[in-house]
C-alpha positions, 0 to 999 in steps of 0.5 A: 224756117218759121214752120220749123220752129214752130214744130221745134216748140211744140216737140219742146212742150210735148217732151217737159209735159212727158218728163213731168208726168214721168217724175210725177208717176216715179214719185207716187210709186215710191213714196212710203208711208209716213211713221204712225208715231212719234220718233224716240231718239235712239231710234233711226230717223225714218227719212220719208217724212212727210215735211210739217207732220207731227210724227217727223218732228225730232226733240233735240236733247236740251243742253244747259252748256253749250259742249263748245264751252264745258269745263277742262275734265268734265264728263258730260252727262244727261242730268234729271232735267233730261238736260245735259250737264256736268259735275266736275267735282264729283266726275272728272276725267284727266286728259293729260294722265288719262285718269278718272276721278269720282268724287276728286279732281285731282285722280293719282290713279286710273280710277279714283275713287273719294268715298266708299264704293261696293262691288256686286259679283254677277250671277251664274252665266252659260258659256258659249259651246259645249265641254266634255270633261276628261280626267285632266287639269287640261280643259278642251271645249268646241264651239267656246270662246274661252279668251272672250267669256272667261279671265283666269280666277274665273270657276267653272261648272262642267257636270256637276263639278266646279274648278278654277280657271288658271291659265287660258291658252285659247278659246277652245283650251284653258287650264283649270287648278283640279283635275276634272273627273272623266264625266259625260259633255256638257253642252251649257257649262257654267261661269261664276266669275270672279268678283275681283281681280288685282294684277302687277303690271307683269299681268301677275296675280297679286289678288283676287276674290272669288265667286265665293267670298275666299280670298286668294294673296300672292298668286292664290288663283284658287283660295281654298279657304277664307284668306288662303296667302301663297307660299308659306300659306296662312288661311281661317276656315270652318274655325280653323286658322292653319299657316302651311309651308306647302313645300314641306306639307306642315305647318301651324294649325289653330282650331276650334271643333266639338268646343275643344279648343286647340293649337299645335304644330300639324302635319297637313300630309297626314293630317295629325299634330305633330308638336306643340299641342294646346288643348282647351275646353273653355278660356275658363282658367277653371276648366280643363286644358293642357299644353303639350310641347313634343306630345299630342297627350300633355299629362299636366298643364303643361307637358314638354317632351323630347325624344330621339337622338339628339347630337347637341347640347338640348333643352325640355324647357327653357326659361329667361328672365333679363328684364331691368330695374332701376327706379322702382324699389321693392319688387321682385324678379322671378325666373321660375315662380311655382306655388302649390297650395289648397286643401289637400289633405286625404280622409281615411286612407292613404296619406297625400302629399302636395309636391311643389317641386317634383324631381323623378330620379335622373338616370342614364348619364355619366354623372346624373344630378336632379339640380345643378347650379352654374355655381358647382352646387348640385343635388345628385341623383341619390339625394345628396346636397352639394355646396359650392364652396370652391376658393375661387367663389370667395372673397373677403377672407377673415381669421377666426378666433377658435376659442371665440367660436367656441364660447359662441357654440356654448352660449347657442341654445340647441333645440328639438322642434318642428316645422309648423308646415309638418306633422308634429311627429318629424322631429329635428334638432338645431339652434334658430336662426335669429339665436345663431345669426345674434352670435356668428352674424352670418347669412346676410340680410336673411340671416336671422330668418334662415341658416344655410347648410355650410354655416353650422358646418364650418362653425362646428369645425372651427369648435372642434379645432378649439376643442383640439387644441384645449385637449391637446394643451391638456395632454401636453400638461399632463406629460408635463406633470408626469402623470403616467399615459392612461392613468385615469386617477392621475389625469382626474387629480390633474384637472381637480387641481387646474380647476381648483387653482383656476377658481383660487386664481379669481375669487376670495376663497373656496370652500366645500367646494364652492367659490366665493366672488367679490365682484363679477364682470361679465358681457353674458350671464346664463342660470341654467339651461332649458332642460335644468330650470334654475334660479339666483340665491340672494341672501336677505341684507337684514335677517340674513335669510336666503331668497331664491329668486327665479322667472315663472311664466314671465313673472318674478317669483320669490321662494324662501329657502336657497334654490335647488 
């Protein structure tokens, strides 16, 4: 027994000493060879490092906070110190609503940004596969992974030709806004990305600016201009502002070409102004330029021109002053003000003629008229001018006295004259104005500065009824005088006697026809006329001489002798 346990023991240490050797060989055999360098974090830690050696030290990050201990929102970061650290006030993230903020703590949206920002496009890209362009706006690709690399208002170059990306529908199929032209494969197409994109939270476009500066609004996926706005588009390019309703292919077109400015209505399928036409060489008032409504050739400053059948009441112009006033005294409303003025007058041809106003001969209806007033008055197209004068416009009637009138017409100094505006040569007879308001007070406010053409109208048929009526009054006393119908001699007696006994009636005496007053009352006294120059005979209180006393160039002027 004892034998047996001695061997026992002996089997015992024979067998450790043989397990010992054994781990010891397996060990050798497969340690590696400790790294040669220190480790840099991220690198993966080699795990047979040799225990103390200086290449299998790790430097942990320092920390200035505790991570256990940071502040609610804050987004740590590894800071210049190389420690790691936070800033809420300039990074905050809300847990709660899911939202970052840079430069608030208090984000409304999903990134809030307190402070300006700047967004830097990429450049051009190589897209994963090959293309080969057919003549379709549908776009395959083998080997592309379109739904990864490309979103929609992305461009793409497939052999030489650029278009947009407006709809992807796989990785090897998408949808482009122009067809591509049936060109060779290409197997490095380009991307140039968007380089910013705004949708709805229906995955719609709202906004995005393209690769190349152009900004599309409202759905614009490819803007092929500056700003291009979808649906009644409006878009500033190359000196071109143009609005387009693109379902009728017209719209308004501003340009600026060859330093010719111009502004119209414009046909974009034909590609010519259609309407309203500006036409300016400068924004200097003195240069050239003109405004055509309904012409693409204005012939004036402004030209405004309809044409077609028309089966409603339509106007070439239209103007409409309602502006009020009711504080400020002394200004006044125009609703059409036109001037003409500037030397133009000819040198040895032809005369020339400055037209304020000029009215071409109205045709081609069933009553013409170059002018019609909403009142009735009206100038027709041969040249004539109508008065409105119907009772229904008028008001404050007055009786007139007929005799009054008359004594008013004699008492009128009529003239021949001309206006200093004319030639001397057109010559017009008529009273003026301040003479005929001092007598018939009529014209109003103006009146002493203008006559209207129914005034001397109306007041030369009241004298002719006053004139008709002495006549008559005469006749009827010749019948009474029985003075045979057409006797000349009879009538003369007749009205040498009714004078004579006129003049009897009224002075002292009469003698060699010439009648002798002992007192005159009179409101007017005339002596003479303009064509018959005459004075006043007085007789000197002394010698009994006669004087005659007259006006010369302002001045009394006194003759000896009677006037004559």
């Amino acid at each position: 027994m004892i034998y047996f346990l001695t061997q026992l023991k002996k089997h015992l240490h024979l067998t450790a000493i043989i397990f010992i050797a054994i781990v010891l060989v397996t060990f050798s055999i497969t340690q590696a060879s400790p790294p040669t360098s220190p480790y840099t974090p991220p690198a993966e830690l080699n795990p047979n490092c040799t225990p103390g050696s200086a290449n299998c030290t790790v430097t942990p990050i320092a920390t200035g906070v505790s991570v256990g201990s940071g502040t609610t929102g804050s987004v740590l970061f590894v800071d210049s110190s190389g420690n790691l650290n936070q800033d809420n006030a300039n990074l905050f993230w809300d847990d709660t609503n899911n939202r970052l903020g840079i430069g608030t703590t208090s984000p409304l949206l999903k990134l809030d940004v307190a402070g300006s920002g700047r967004l830097k496009g990429t450049a051009t890209s190589v897209l994963t596969g090959s293309i080969d362009p057919a003549a379709s706006t549908t776009v395959t690709g083998v080997g592309t992974l379109f739904t990864t690399e490309l979103i929609v208002g992305d461009r793409i170059t497939v052999t030489g030709q650029t278009r947009t990306v407006t709809a992807i529908a796989s990785n090897t199929s998408l949808t482009v806004n122009t067809a591509f032209s049936n060109n060779a494969n290409d197997t490095s197409p380009d991307k140039l990305s968007a380089e910013f994109v705004v949708k709805d939270s229906s995955d719609n476009l709202d906004l995005i600016v393209s690769d190349n500066g152009r900004i599309g609004i409202g759905g614009t996926i490819a803007p092929d201009a500056e700003i291009d706005i979808n649906g009644g588009r409006i878009w500033i390019r190359d000196g071109v502002l143009g609005a387009l309703d693109a379902s009728a292919g017209s719209g308004l077109k501003l340009s600026a070409v060859s330093g010719q400015g111009r502004i119209g209505a414009y046909d974009y399928v034909n590609d010519v102004y259609t309407d309203l036409i500006l036409n300016a060489t400068s924004i200097n008032p003195a240069s050239d330029g003109n405004i055509g409504i309904g012409t693409t050739s204005p012939l004036g400053r402004f030209h405004s021109y309809i044409s077609g059948a028309r089966t409603a009441t339509n106007y070439s112009g239209y103007l409409e002053n309602v502006s009020t006033n009711t504080t400020t005294d002394g200004i006044n409303k125009y609703g059409l003000y036109i001037t003409s003025t500037g030397d133009f007058t000819g040198s040895t041809g032809a005369s020339t003629n400055n037209y304020g106003i000029y009215i071409a001969t109205t045709s081609g209806g069933d009553n013409n008229y170059d002018i019609y007033a909403q009142s009735g008055a009206y100038l027709d197209a041969a040249g004539n001018w109508t008065n409105a004068s119907g009772k229904g416009l008028k008001e404050n009637f007055i009786t007139l006295d007929p005799n009054d009138i008359l004594n008013k017409i004699n008492l009128l100094s009529i003239y021949e004259w001309n206006y200093k505006t004319q030639d001397s040569s057109k010559r017009h007879i008529g009273p003026m104005a301040e003479d005929f308001f001092n007598q018939f007070h009529l014209g109003g406010q103006d009146g002493d500065k203008s006559i209207s053409t129914i005034d001397p109208a109306g007041v030369a048929i009241v004298g002719i009824q006053a004139l008709s009526k002495r006549v008559g009054d005469l006749e009827l006393r010749v019948s009474g005088a029985g003075v045979p119908s057409g006797s000349s001699d009879g009538l003369d007696n007749l009205i040498t006697q009714s004078i004579t006994n006129f003049f009897s009636s009224v002075s002292d005496k009469i003698v060699n026809g010439i009648s002798y007053f002992k007192d005159i009352f009179t409101d007017n006294l005339t002596i003479g006329s303009l064509e018959k120059r005459a004075g006043i005979t007085l007789y000197d209180e002394l010698s009994g001489e006669p004087f005659c006393v007259s006006f010369s160039g302002g001045e009394v002027r006194v003759l000896i002798g009677k006037c004559s």
